[in-house]
N, C-alpha and C positions, 0 to 999 in steps of 0.2 A: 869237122866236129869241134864243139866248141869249148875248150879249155874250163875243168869245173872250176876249179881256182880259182877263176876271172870273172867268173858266174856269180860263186860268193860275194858277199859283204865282206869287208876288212873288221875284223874281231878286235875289239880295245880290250887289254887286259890290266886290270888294277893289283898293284901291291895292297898286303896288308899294310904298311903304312899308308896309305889310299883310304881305307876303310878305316879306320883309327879316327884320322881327321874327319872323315866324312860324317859318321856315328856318334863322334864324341863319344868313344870308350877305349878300352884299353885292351891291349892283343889278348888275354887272358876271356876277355868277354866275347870278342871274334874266336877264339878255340872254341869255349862252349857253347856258343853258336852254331857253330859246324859239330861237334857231337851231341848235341840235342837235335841235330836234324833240321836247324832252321833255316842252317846256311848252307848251302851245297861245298863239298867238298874240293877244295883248291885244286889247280895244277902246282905240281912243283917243279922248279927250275932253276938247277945250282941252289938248293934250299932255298928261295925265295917261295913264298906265295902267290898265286897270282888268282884272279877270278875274274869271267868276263861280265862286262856293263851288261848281259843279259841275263846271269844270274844275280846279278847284284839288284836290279828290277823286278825279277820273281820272289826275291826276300822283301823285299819293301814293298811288293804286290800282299806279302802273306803276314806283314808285319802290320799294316794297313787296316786287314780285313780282321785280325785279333783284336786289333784295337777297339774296334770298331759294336 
């Protein structure tokens, strides 16, 4: 049987300092992001924030198509 783990993709997870420079904004604009709904809500770890490059994709999928 074949180990699901190994099955998976390898998941990259960005800090909010990640997304700050990425965005060009500031942690305060990433907060209400995520309680307006636009960003998916973080993992935390050791109070870090973290979010995977596949939600961060889904927000600039939905950011895209507002714009638009």
């Amino acid at each position: 049987m074949e180990n699901a783990y190994t099955a998976e993709q390898s998941v990259q997870y960005r800090k909010s300092r990640h997304l700050q420079e990425r965005y060009q904004v500031t942690d305060m604009t990433i907060w209400r992001w995520v309680q307006n709904g636009l960003l998916a809500k973080p993992l935390y770890i050791n109070r870090q924030r973290y979010w995977t490059e596949d939600q961060l994709s889904e927000f600039e999928a939905r950011m895209a198509t507002e714009a638009a």
